[in-house]
ZAGU-622731 format. One record per residue: x, y, z of N, C-alpha, C, O in turn; residue number from 1. Coordinates in pm, whole numbers. Layout:
N
<romi><n_px>X</n_px><n_py>Y</n_py><n_pz>Z</n_pz><ca_px>X</ca_px><ca_py>Y</ca_py><ca_pz>Z</ca_pz><c_px>X</c_px><c_py>Y</c_py><c_pz>Z</c_pz><o_px>X</o_px><o_py>Y</o_py><o_pz>Z</o_pz><timar>NUM</timar></romi>
...
END
This chain:
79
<romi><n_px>8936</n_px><n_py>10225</n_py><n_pz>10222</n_pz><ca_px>9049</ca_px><ca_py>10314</ca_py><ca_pz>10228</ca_pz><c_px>9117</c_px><c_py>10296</c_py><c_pz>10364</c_pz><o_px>9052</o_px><o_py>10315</o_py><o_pz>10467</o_pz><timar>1</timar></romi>
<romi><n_px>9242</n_px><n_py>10261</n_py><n_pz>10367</n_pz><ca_px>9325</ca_px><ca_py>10291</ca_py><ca_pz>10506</ca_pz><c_px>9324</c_px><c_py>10402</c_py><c_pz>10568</c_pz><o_px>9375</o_px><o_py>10490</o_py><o_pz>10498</o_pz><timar>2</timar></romi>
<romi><n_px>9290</n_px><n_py>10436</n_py><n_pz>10663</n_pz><ca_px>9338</ca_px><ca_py>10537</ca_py><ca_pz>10750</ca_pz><c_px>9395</c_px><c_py>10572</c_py><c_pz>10835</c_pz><o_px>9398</o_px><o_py>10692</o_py><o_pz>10866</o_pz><timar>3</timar></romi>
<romi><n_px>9461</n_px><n_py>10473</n_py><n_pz>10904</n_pz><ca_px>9567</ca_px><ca_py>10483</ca_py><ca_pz>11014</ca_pz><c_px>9643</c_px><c_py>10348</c_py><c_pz>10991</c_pz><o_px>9595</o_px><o_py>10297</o_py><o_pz>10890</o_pz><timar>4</timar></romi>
<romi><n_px>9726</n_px><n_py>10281</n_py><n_pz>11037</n_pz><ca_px>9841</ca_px><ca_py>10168</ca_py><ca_pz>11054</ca_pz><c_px>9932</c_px><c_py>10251</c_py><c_pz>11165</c_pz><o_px>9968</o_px><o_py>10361</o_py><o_pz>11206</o_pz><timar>5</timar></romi>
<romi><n_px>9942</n_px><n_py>10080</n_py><n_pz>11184</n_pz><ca_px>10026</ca_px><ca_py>10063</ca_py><ca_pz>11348</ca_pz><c_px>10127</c_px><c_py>9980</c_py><c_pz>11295</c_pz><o_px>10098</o_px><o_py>9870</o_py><o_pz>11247</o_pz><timar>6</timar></romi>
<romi><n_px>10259</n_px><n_py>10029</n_py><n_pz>11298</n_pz><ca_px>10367</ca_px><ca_py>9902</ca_py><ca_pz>11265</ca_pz><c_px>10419</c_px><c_py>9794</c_py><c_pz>11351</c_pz><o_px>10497</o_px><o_py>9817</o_py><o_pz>11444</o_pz><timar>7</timar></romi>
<romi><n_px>10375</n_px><n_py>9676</n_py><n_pz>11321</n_pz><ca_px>10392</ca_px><ca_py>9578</ca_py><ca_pz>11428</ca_pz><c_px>10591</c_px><c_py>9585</c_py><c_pz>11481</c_pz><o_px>10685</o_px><o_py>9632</o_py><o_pz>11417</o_pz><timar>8</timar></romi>
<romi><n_px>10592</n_px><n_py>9528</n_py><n_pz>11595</n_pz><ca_px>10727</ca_px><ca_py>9535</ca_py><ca_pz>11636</ca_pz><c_px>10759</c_px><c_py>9405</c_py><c_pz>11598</c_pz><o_px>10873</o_px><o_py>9377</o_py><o_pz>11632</o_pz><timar>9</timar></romi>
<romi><n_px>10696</n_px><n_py>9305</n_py><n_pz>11533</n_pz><ca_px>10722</ca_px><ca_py>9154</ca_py><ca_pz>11503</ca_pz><c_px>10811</c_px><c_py>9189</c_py><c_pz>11346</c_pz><o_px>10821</o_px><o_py>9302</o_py><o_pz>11297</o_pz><timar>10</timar></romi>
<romi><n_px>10859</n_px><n_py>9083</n_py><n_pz>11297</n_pz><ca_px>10926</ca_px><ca_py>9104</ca_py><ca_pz>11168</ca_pz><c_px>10818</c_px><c_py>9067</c_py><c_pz>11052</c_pz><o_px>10836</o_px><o_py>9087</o_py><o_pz>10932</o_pz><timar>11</timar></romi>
<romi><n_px>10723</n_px><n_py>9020</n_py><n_pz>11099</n_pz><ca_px>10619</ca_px><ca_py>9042</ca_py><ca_pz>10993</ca_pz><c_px>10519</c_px><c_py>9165</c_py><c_pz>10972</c_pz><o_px>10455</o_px><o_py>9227</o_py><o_pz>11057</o_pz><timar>12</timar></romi>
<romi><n_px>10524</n_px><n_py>9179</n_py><n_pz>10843</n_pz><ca_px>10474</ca_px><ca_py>9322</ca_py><ca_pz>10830</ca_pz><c_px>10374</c_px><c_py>9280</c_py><c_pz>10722</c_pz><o_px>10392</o_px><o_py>9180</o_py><o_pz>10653</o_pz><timar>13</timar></romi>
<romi><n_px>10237</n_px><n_py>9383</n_py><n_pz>10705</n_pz><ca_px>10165</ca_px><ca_py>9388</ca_py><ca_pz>10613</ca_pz><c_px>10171</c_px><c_py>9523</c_py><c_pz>10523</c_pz><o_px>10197</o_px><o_py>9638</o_py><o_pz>10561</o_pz><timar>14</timar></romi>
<romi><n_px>10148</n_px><n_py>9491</n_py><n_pz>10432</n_pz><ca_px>10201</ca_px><ca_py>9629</ca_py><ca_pz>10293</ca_pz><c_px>10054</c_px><c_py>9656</c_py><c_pz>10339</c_pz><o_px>9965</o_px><o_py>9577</o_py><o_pz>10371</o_pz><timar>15</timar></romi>
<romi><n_px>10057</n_px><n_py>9783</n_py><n_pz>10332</n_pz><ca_px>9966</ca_px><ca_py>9869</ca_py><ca_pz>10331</ca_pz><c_px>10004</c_px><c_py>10026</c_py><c_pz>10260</c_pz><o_px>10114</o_px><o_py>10036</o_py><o_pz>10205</o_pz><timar>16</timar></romi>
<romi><n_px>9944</n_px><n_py>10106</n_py><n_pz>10263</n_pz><ca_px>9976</ca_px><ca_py>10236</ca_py><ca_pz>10267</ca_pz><c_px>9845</c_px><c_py>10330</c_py><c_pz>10288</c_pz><o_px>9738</o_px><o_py>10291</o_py><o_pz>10242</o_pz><timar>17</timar></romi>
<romi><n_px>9854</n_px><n_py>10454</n_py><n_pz>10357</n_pz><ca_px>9755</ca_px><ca_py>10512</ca_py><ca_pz>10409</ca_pz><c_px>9702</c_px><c_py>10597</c_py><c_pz>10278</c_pz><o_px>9757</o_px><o_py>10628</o_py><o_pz>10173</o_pz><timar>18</timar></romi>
<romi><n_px>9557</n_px><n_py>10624</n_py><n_pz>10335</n_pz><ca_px>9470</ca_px><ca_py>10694</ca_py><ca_pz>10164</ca_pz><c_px>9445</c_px><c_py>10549</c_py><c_pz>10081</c_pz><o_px>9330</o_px><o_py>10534</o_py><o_pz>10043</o_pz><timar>19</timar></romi>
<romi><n_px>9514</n_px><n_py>10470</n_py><n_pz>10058</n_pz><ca_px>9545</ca_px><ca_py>10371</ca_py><ca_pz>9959</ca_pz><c_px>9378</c_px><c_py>10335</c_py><c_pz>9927</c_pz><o_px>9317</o_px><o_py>10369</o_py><o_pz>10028</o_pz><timar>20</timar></romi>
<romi><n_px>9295</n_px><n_py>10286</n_py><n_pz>9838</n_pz><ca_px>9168</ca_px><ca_py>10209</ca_py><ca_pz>9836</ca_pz><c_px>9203</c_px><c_py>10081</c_py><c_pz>9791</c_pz><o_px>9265</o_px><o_py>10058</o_py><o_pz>9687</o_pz><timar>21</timar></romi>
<romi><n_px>9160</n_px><n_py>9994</n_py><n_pz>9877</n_pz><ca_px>9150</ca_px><ca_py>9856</ca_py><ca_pz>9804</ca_pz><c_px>9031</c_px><c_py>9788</c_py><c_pz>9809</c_pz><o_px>8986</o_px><o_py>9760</o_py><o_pz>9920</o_pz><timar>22</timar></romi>
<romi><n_px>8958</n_px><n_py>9751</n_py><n_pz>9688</n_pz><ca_px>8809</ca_px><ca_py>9666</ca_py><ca_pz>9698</ca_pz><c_px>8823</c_px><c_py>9573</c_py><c_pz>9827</c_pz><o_px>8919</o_px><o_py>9506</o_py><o_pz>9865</o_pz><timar>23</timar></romi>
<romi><n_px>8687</n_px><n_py>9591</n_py><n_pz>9886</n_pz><ca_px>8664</ca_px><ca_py>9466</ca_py><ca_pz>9983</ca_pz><c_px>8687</c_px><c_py>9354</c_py><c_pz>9916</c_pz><o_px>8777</o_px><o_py>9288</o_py><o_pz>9968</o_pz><timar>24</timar></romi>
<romi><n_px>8636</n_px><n_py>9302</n_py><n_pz>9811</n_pz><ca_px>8657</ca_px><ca_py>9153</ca_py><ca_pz>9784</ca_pz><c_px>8759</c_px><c_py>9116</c_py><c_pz>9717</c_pz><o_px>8757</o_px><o_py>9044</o_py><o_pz>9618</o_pz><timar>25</timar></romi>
<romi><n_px>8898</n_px><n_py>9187</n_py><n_pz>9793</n_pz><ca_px>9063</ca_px><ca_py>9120</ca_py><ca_pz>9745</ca_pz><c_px>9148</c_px><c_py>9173</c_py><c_pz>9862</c_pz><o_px>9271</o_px><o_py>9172</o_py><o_pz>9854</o_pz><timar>26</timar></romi>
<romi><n_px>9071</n_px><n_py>9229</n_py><n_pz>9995</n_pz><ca_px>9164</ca_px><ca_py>9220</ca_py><ca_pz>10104</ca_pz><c_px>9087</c_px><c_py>9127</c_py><c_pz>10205</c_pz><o_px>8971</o_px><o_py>9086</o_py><o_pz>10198</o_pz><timar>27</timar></romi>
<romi><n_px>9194</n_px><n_py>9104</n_py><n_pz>10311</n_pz><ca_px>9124</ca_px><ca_py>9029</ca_py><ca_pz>10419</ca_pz><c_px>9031</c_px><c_py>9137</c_py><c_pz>10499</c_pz><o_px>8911</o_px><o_py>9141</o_py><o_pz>10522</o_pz><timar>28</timar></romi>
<romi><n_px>9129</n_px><n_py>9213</n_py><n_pz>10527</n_pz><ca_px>9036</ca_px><ca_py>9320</ca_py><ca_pz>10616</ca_pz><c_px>8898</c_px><c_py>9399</c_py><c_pz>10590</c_pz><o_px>8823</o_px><o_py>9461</o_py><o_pz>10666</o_pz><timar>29</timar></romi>
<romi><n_px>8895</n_px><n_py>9371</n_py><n_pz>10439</n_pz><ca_px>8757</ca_px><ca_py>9396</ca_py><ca_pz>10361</ca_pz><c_px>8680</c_px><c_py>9246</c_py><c_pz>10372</c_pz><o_px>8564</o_px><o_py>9255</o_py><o_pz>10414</o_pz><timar>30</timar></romi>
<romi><n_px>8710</n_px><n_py>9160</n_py><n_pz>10352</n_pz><ca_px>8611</ca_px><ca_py>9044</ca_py><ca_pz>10365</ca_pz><c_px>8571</c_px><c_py>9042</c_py><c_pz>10505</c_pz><o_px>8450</o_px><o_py>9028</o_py><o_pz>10528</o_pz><timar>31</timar></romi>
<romi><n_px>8665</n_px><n_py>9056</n_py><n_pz>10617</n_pz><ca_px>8628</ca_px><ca_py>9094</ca_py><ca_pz>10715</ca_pz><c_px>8484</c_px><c_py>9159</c_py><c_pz>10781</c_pz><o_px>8381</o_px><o_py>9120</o_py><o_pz>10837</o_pz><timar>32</timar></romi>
<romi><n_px>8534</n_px><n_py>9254</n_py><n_pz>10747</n_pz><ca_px>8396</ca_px><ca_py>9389</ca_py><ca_pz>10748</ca_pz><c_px>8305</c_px><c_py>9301</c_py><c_pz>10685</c_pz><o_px>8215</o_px><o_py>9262</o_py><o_pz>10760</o_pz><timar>33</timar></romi>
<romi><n_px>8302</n_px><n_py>9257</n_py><n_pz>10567</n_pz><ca_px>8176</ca_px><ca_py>9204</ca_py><ca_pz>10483</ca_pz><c_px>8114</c_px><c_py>9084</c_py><c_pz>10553</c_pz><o_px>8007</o_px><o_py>9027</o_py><o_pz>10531</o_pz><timar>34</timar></romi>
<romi><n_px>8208</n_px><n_py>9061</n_py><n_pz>10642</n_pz><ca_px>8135</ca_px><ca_py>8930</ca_py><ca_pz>10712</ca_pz><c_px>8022</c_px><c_py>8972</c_py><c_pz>10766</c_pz><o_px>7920</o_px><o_py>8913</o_py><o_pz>10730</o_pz><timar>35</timar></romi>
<romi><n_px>8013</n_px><n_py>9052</n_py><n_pz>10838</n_pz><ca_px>7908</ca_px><ca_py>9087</ca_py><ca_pz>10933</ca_pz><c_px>7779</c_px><c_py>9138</c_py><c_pz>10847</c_pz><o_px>7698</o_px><o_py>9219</o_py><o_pz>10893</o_pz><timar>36</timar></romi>
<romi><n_px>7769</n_px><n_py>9086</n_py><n_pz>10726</n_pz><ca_px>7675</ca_px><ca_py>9132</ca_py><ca_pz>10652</ca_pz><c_px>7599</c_px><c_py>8975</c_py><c_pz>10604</c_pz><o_px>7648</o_px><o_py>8865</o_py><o_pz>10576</o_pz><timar>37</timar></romi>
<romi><n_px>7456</n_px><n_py>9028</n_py><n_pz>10612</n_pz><ca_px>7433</ca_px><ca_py>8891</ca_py><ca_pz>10519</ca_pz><c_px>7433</c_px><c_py>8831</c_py><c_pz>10368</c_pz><o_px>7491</o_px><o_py>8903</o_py><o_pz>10286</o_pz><timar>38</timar></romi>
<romi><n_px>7393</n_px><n_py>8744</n_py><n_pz>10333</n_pz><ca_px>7425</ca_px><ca_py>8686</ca_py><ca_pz>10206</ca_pz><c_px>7333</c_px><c_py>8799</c_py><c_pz>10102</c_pz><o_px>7371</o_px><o_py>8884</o_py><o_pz>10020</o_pz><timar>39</timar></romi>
<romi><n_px>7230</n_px><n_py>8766</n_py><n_pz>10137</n_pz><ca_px>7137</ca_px><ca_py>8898</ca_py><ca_pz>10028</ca_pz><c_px>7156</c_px><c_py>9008</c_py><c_pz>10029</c_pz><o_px>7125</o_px><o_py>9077</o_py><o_pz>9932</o_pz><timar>40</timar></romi>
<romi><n_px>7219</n_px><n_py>9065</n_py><n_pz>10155</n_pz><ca_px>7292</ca_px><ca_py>9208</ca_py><ca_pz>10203</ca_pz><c_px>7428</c_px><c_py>9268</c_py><c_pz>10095</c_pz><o_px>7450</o_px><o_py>9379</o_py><o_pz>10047</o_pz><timar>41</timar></romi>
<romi><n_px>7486</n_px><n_py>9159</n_py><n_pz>10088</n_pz><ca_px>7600</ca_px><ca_py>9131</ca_py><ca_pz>10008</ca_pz><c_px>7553</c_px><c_py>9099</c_py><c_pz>9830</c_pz><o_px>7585</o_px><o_py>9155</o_py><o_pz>9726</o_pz><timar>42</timar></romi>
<romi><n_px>7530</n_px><n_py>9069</n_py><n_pz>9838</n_pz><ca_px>7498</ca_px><ca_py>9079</ca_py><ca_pz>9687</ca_pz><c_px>7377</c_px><c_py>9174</c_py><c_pz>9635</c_pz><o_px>7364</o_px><o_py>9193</o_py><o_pz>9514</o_pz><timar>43</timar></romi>
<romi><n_px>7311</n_px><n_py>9219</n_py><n_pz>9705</n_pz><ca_px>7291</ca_px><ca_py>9384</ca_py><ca_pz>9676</ca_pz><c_px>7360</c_px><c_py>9477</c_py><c_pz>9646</c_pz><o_px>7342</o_px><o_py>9568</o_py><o_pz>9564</o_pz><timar>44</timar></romi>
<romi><n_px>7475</n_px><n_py>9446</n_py><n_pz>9745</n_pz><ca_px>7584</ca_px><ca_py>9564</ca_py><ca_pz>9738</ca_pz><c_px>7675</c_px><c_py>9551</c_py><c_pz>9634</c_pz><o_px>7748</o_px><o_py>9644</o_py><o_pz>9599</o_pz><timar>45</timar></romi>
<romi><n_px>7675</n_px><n_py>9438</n_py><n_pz>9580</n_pz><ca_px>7780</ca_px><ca_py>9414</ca_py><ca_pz>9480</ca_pz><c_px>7733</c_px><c_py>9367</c_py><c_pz>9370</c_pz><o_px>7811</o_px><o_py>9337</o_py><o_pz>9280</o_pz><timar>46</timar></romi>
<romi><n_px>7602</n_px><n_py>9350</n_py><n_pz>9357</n_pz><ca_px>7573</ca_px><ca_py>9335</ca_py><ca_pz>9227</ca_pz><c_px>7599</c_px><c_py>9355</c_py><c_pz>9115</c_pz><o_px>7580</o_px><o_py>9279</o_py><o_pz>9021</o_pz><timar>47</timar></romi>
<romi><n_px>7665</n_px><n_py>9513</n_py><n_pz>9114</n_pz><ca_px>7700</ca_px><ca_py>9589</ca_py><ca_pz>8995</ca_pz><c_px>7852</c_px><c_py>9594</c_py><c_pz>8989</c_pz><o_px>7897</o_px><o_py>9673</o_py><o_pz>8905</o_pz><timar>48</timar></romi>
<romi><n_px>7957</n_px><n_py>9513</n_py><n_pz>9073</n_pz><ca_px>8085</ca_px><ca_py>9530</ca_py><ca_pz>9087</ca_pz><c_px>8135</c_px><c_py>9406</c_py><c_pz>8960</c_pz><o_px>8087</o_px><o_py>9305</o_py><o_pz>8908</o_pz><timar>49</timar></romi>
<romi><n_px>8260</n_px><n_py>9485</n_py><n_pz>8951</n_pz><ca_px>8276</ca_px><ca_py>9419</ca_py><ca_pz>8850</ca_pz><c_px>8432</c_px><c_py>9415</c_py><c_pz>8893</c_pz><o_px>8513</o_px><o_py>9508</o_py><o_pz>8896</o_pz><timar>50</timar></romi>
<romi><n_px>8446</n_px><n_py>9303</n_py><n_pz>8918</n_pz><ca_px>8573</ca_px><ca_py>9160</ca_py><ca_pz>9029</ca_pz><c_px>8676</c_px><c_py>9138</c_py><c_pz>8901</c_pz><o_px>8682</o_px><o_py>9058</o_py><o_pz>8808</o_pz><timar>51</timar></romi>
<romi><n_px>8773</n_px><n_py>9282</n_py><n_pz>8961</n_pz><ca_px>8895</ca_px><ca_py>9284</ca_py><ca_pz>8865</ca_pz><c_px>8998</c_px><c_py>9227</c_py><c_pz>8959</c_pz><o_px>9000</o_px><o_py>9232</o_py><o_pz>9082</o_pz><timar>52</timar></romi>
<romi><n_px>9072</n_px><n_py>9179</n_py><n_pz>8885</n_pz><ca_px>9184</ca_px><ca_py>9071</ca_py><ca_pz>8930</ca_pz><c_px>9272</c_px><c_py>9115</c_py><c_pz>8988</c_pz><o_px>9346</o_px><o_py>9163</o_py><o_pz>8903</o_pz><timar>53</timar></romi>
<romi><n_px>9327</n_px><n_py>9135</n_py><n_pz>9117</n_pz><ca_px>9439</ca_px><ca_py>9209</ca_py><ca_pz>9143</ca_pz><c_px>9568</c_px><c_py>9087</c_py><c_pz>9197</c_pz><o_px>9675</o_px><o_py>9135</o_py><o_pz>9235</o_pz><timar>54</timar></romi>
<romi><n_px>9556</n_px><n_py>8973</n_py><n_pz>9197</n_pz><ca_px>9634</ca_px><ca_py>8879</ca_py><ca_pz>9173</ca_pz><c_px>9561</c_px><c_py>8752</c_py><c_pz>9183</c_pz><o_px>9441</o_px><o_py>8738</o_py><o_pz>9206</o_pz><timar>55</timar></romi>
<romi><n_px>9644</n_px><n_py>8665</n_py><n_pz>9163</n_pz><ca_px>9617</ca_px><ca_py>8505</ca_py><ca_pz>9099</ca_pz><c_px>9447</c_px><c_py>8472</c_py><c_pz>9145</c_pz><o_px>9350</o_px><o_py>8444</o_py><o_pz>9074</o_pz><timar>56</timar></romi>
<romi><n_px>9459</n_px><n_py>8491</n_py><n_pz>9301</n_pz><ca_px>9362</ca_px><ca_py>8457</ca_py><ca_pz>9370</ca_pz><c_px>9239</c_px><c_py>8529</c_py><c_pz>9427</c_pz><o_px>9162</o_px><o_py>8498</o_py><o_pz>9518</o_pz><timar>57</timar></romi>
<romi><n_px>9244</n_px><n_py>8659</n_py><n_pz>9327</n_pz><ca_px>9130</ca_px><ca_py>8753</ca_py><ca_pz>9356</ca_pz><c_px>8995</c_px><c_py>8638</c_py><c_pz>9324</c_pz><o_px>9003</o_px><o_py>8518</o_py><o_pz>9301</o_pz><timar>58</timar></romi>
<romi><n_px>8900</n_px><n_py>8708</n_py><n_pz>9332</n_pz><ca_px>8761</ca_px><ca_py>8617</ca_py><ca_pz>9384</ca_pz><c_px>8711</c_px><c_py>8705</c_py><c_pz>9208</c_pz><o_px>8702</o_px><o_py>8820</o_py><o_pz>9165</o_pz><timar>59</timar></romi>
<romi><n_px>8695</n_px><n_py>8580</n_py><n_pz>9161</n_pz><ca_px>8587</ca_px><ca_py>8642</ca_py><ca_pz>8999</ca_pz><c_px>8474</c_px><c_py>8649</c_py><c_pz>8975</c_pz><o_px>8415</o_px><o_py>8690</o_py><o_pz>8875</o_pz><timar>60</timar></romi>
<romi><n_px>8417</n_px><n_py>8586</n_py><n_pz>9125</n_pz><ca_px>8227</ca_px><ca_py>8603</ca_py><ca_pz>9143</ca_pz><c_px>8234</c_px><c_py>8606</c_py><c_pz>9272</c_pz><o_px>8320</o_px><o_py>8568</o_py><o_pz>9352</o_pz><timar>61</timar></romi>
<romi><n_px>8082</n_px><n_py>8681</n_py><n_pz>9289</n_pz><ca_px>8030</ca_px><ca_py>8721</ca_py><ca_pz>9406</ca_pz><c_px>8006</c_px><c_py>8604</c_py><c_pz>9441</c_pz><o_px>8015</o_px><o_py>8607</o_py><o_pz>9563</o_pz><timar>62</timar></romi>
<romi><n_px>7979</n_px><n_py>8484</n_py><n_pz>9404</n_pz><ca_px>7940</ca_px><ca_py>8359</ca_py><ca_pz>9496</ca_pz><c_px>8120</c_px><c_py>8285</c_py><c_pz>9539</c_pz><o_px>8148</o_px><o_py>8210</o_py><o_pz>9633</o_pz><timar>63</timar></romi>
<romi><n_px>8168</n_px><n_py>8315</n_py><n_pz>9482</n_pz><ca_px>8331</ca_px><ca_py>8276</ca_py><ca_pz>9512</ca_pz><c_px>8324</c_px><c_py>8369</c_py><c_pz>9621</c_pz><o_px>8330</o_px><o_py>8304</o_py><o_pz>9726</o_pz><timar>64</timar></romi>
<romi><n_px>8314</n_px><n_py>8499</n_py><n_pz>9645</n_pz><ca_px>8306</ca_px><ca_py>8602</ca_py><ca_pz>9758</ca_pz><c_px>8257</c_px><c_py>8583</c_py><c_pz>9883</c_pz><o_px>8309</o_px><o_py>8600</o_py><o_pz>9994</o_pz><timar>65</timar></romi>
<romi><n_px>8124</n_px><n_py>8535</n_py><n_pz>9840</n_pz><ca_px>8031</ca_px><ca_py>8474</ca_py><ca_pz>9975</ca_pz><c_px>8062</c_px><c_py>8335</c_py><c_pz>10009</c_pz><o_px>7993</o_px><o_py>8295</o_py><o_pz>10103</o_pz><timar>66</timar></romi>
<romi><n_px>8139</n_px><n_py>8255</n_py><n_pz>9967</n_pz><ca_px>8179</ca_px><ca_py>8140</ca_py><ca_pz>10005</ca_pz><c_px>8299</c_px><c_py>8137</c_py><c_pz>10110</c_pz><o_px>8310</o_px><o_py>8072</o_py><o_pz>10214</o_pz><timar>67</timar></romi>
<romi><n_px>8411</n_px><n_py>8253</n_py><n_pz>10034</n_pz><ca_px>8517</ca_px><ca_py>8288</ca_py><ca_pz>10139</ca_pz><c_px>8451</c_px><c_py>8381</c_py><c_pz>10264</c_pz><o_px>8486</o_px><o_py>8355</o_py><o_pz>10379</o_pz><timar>68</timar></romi>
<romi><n_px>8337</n_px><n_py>8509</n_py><n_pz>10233</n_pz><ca_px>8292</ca_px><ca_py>8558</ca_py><ca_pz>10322</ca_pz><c_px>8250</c_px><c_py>8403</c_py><c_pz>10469</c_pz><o_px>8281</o_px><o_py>8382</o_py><o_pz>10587</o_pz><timar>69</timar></romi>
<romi><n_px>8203</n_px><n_py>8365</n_py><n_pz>10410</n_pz><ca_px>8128</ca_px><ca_py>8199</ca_py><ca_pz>10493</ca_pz><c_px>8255</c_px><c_py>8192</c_py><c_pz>10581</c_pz><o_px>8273</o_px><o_py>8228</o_py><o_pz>10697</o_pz><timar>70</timar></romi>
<romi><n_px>8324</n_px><n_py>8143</n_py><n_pz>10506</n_pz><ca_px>8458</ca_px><ca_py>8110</ca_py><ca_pz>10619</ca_pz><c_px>8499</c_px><c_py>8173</c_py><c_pz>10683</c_pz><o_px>8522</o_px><o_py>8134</o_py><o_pz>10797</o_pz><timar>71</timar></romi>
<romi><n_px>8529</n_px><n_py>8309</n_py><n_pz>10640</n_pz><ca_px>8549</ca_px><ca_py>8369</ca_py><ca_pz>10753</ca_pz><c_px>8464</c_px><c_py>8388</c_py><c_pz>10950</c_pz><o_px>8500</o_px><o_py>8395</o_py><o_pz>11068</o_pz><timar>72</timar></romi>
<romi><n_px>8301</n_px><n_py>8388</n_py><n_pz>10840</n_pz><ca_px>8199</ca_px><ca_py>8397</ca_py><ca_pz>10964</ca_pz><c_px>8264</c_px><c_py>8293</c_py><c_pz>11013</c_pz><o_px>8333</o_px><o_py>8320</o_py><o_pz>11111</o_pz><timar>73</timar></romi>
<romi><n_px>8265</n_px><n_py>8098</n_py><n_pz>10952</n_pz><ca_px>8290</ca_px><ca_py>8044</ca_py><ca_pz>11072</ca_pz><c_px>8440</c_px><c_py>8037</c_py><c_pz>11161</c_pz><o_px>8473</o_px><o_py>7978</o_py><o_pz>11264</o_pz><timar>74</timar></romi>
<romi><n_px>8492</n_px><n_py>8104</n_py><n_pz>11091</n_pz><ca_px>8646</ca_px><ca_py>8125</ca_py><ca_pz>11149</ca_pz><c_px>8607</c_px><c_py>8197</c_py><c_pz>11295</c_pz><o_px>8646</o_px><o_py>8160</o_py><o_pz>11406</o_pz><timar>75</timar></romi>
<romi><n_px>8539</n_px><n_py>8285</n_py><n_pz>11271</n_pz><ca_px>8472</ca_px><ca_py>8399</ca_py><ca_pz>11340</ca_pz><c_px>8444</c_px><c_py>8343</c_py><c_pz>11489</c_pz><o_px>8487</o_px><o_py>8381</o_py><o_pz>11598</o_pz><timar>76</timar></romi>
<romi><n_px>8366</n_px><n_py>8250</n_py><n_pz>11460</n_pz><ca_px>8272</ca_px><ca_py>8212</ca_py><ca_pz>11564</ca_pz><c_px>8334</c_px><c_py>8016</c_py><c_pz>11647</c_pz><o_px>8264</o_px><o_py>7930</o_py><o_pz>11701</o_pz><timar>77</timar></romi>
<romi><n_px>8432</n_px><n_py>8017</n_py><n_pz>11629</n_pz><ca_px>8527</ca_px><ca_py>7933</ca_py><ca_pz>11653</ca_pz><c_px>8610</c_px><c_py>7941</c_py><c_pz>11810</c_pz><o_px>8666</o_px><o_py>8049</o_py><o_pz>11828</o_pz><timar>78</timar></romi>
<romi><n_px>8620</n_px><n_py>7862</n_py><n_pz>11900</n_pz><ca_px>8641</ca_px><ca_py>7924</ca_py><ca_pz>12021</ca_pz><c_px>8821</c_px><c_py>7921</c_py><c_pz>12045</c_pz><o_px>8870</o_px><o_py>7970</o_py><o_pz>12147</o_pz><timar>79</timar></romi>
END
């Protein structure tokens, strides 16, 4: 769930809206967070989710999930 936004002064903007819920595994800022979790951590937690499509490129398995989660870690840790 969002709870605060800051509107950038740049002309790029991200849609958001506050209250709003969006599943971790179809925002960035949710894969994010999920990074810092591990692989068995993560599919505990989502075992029972059921990866509805919210456009073209939503993730349709938890191993599609943990693969982008991956990238992110090494995005993460990149100097």
């Amino acid at each position: 769930m969002y709870i605060e936004k800051i509107e950038p002064v740049a002309n790029l903007r991200m849609y958001s809206q506050i209250g709003k819920r969006v599943p971790a595994y179809c925002s960035a800022l949710g894969k994010s967070l999920l990074s810092e979790m591990k692989d068995d951590e993560l599919k505990k937690l989502l075992c029972e989710i059921e990866f509805k499509p919210f456009t073209p490129k939503t993730h349709s398995t938890i191993d599609q999930l943990i693969a982008d989660v991956d990238s992110v870690r090494q995005k993460r840790m990149e100097p």
